[in-house]
C-alpha positions in Angstrom: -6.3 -4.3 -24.2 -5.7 -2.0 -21.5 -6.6 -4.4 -18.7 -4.6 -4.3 -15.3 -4.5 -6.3 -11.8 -3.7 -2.9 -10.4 -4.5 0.8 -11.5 -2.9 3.2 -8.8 -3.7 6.9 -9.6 -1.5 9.3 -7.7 2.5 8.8 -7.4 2.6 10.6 -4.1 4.8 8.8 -1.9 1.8 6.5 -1.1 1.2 6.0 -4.3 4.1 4.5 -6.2 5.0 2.6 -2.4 1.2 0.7 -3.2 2.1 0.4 -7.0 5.8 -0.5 -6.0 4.5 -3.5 -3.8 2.0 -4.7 -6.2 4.5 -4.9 -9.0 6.8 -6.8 -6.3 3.7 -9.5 -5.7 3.9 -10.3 -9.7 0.7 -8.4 -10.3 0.5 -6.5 -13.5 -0.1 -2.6 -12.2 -0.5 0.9 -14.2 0.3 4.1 -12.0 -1.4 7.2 -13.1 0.2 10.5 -12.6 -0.6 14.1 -14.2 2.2 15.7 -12.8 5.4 14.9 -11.2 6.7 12.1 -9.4 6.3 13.1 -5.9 5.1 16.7 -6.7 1.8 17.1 -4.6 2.1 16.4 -0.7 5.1 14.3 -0.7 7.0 17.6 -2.4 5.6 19.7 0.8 6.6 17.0 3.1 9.8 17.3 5.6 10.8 13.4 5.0 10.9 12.4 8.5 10.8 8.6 9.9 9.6 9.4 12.5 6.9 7.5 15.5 4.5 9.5 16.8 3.1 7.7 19.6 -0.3 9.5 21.1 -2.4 7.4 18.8 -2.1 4.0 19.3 -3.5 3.4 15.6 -1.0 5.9 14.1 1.8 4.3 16.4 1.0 0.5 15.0 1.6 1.8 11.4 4.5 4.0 12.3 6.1 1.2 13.5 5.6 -1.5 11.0 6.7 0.9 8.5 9.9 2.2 10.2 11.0 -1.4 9.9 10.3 -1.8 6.4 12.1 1.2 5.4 15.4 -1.0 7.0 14.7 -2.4 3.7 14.6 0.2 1.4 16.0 -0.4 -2.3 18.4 3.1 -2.4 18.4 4.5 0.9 21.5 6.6 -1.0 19.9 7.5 -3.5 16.6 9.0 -1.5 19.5 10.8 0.7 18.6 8.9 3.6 20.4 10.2 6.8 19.7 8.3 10.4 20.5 11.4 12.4 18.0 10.6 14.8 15.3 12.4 16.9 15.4 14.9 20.2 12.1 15.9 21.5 13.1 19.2 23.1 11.4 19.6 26.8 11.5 23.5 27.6 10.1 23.0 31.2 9.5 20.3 33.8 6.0 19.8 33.0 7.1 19.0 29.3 10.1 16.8 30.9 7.2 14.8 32.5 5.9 13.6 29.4 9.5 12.2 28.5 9.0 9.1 30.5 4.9 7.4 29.3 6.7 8.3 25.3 9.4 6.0 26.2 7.2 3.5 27.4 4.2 3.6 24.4 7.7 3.1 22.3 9.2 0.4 24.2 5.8 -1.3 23.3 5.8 -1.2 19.8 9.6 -2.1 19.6 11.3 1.6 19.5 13.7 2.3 22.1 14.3 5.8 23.1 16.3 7.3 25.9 15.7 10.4 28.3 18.0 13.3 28.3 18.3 16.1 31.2 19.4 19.8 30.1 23.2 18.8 30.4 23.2 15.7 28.1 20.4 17.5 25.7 23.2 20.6 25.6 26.0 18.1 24.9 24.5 16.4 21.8 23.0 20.1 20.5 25.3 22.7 21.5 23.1 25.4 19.4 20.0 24.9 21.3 19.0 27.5 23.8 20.2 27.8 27.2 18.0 27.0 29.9 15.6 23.9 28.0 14.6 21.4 30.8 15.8 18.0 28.6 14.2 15.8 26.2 14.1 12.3 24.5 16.3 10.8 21.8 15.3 8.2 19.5 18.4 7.4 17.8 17.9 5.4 15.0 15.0 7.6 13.1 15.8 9.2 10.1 14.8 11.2 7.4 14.8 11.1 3.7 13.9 13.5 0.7 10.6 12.6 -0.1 10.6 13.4 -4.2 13.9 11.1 -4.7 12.1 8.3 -2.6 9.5 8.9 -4.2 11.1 8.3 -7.8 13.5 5.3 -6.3 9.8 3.1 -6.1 9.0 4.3 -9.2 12.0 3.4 -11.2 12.3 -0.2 -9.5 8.7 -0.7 -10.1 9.0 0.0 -14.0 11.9 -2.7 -13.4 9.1 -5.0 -12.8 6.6 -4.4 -15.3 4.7 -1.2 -14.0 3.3 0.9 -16.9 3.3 5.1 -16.0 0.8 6.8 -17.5 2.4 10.7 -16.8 1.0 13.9 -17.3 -2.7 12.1 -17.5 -5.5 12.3 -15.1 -8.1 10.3 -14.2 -11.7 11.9 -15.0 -14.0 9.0 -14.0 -13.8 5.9 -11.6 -16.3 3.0 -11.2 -15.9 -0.1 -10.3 -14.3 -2.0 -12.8 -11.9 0.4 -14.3 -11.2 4.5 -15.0 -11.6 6.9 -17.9 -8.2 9.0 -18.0 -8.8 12.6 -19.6 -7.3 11.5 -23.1 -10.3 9.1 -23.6 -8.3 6.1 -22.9 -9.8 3.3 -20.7 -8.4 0.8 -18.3 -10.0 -1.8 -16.9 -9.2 -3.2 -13.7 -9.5 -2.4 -9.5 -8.6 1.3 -9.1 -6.4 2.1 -5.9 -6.6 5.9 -4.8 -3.9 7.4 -3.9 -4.6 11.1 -4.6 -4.6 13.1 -1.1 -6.1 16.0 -0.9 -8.3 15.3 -4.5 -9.5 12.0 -3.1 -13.2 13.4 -2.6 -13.4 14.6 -6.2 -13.6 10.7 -7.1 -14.9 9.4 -3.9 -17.4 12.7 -2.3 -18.5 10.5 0.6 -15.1 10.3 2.0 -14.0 13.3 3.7 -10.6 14.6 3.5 -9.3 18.0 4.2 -6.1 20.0 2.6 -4.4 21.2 5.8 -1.6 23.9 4.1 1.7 24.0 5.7 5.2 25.8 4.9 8.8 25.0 4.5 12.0 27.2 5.0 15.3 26.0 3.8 18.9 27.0 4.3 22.1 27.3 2.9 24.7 25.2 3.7 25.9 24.7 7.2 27.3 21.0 8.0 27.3 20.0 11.7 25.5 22.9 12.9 22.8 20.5 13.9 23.3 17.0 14.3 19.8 15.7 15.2 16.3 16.2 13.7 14.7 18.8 16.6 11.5 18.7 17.5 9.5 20.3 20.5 7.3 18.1 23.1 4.2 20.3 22.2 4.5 19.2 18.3 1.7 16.6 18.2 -0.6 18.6 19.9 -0.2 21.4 17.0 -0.2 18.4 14.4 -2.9 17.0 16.0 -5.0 20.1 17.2 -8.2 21.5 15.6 -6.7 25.9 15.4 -7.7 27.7 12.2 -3.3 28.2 12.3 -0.5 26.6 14.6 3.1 26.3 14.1 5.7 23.8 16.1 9.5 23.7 16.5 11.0 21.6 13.6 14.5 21.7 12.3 16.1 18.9 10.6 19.3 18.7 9.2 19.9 17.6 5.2 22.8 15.4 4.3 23.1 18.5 1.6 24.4 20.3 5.0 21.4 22.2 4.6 18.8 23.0 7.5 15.1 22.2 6.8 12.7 24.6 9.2 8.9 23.5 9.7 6.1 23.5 10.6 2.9 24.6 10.2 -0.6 23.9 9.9 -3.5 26.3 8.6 -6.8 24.4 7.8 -9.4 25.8 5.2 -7.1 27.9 3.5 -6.6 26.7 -0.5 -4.2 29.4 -1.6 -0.7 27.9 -2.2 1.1 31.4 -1.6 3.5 31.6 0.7 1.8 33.8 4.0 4.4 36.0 5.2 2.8 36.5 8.4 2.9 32.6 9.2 6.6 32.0 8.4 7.6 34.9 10.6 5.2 33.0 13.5 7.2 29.8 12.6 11.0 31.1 12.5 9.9 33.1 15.6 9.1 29.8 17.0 12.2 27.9 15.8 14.3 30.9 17.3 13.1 30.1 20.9 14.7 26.7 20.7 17.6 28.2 18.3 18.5 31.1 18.2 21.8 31.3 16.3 19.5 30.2 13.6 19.2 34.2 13.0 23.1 34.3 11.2 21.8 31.9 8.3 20.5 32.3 5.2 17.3 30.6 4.2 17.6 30.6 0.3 13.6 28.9 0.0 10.0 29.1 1.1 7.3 26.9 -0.2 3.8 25.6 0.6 2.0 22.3 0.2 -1.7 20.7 1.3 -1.8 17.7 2.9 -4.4 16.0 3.4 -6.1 15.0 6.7 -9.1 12.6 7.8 -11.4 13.6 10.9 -9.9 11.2 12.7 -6.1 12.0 11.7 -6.2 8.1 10.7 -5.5 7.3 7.1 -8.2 5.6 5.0 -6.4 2.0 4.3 -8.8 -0.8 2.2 -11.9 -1.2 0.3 -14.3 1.2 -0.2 -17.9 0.3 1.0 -20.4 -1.0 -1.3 -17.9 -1.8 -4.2 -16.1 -4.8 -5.4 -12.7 -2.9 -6.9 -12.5 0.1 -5.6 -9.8 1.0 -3.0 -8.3 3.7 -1.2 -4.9 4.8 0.5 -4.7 8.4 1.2 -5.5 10.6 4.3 -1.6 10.8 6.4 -1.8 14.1 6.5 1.9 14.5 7.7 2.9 11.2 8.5 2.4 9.9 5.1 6.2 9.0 4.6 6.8 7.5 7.4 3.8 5.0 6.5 4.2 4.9 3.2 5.7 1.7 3.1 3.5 -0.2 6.2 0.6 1.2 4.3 1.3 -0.4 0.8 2.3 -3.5 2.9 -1.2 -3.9 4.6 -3.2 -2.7 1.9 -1.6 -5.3 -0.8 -2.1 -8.1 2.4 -6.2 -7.1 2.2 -6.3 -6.7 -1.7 -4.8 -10.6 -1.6 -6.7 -11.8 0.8 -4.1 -12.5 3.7 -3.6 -11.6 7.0 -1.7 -8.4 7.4 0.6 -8.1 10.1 -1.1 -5.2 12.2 -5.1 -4.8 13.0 -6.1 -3.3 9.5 -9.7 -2.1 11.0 -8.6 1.3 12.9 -7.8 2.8 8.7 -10.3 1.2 7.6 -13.0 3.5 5.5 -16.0 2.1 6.7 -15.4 4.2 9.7 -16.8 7.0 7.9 -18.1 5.6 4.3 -22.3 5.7 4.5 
């Protein structure tokens, strides 16, 4: 009988990090996935671990999951790389903002450090002449989000986990789901499908914000530090039809990965010429030199984003096994693991170990 204690459907990042954590409580869990391991969002995502502090919510979750990914089974074999983090001030007025991140940090246990234009020009030698300072949070990382992605998967089948790939789930009730083959499972249904989360649940709204990534050859030590400018959240977090932000990380491939951008209500995956000029323009204000390498690949992926920016974390209103993790938009690896860790604390019935209510879905469920 197919009968489960668990049925994830999605093996996104959040995904197979929920059906990970449920295998690791002894729980007997299935993980439903119609195309790759990590293909949707988690494949369009740039892998940073990374705080982003103007939401206190966001922050809480950030936090608890940076620690957890201390932990993490093959941080090798997910080509994890603690290069750390420089928020790029341009001006004073951005410099100003240095000092209130370091504190909101402090708070939550992340200690960062100010830098003025000599020190910022020390530790990045390739970053334009003339920027005002910034902030440095050195032990952040980054990781490639597919092989994470697969690292949970494979322990997790350690465990017991049963994969059903290259199936999709047609109906959900409470109680159990219908995959498209006919076959039924019975048990609570976790959703972990991003953007496709309202074509099971319609009441809860998420939106597929479409953002590209440029690639590079190989150039190792050209930058040391993952780059981002002072002004990203508020393009990450702003309401524009199209923004872009400074975002250069570099891969422990010796590769350079360029970001970012955001355009909301578009649903065509091709690449738009017109914004990846906007964003390399952007990323060759802050470095310049970037203009002698070679980027060898463009893509596009959807993430997907609640009105609030806050990711929907528990139960969904008015059923008794139906739940729901999905909505990071692009903090969704960062969480990943904080957000399996809280949501198997509510599915058991314990206490998690940060205020569950601000990802709650009541907050917009009828």
């Amino acid at each position: 009988m197919n009968t489960f204690d668990l049925i994830v459907v999605g093996a996104g990042m959040v995904g197979v990090a929920c059906a990970d954590a449920a295998c690791a409580e002894g729980l007997k869990v299935a993980l439903i996935e119609p195309g790759p391991i990590g293909g949707g969002a988690t494949a369009a995502a740039m892998g940073h671990l990374v705080a982003m502090d103007e939401d206190p919510a966001e922050l809480a979750l950030a936090a608890y999951s940076l620690a957890l990914w201390e932990e993490f089974p093959s941080l090798e074999a997910a080509e994890f790389s603690r290069c750390g983090t420089i928020w790029v001030a341009r001006n004073d007025a951005e410099l100003a903002r240095v000092a209130p991140k370091i504190a909101r940090l402090a708070a939550a246990g992340i200690h960062a450090e100010a830098l003025d234009a000599a020190q910022l020009r020390e530790l990045e030698p390739q970053l334009a002449p003339g920027l005002a300072g910034g902030m440095r949070v050195a032990r952040e990382a980054v990781v490639y989000p597919p092989r994470a992605a697969r690292c949970l998967v494979e322990r997790a089948r350690l465990r017991g986990l049963r994969l059903f790939a290259g199936r999709h789930v047609v109906s959900c009730a409470d109680g159990g789901v219908v995959l498209d083959d006919g076959t039924r499972l019975r048990g609570p249904a976790l959703l972990a499908t991003g953007c496709a989360v309202p074509t099971l649940l319609p009441h809860l709204p998420v939106r597929p914000r479409k953002g590209h990534l440029v690639i590079t050859d190989r150039h190792p030590g050209w930058v040391h530090h993952q780059l981002l400018e002072l002004g990203y959240a508020d393009s990450a977090h702003g309401n524009a039809a199209s923004s872009v932000a400074f975002n250069v990380q570099p891969r422990p491939t010796g590769q350079l990965l360029i970001g970012s951008s955001r355009e909301e209500s578009v649903t065509d995956a091709a690449v738009s010429a017109p914004v990846v000029q906007r964003m390399l323009a952007r990323t060759l204000e802050y470095l310049p030199g970037l203009r002698a390498l070679r980027a060898i690949r463009v893509w596009t992926g959807f993430r997907p984003a609640t009105p609030d920016g806050r990711p929907y974390l528990g139960a969904v209103p008015g059923t008794r096994a139906l739940w729901v993790a999905a909505g990071h938009e692009g903090l969704g690896i960062t969480t990943a693991l904080g957000s399996a860790r809280l949501l198997m604390d509510l599915f058991l019935g314990r206490q998690p170990a940060i205020d569950p209510a601000p990802y709650s879905p009541a907050r917009v469920a009828p």
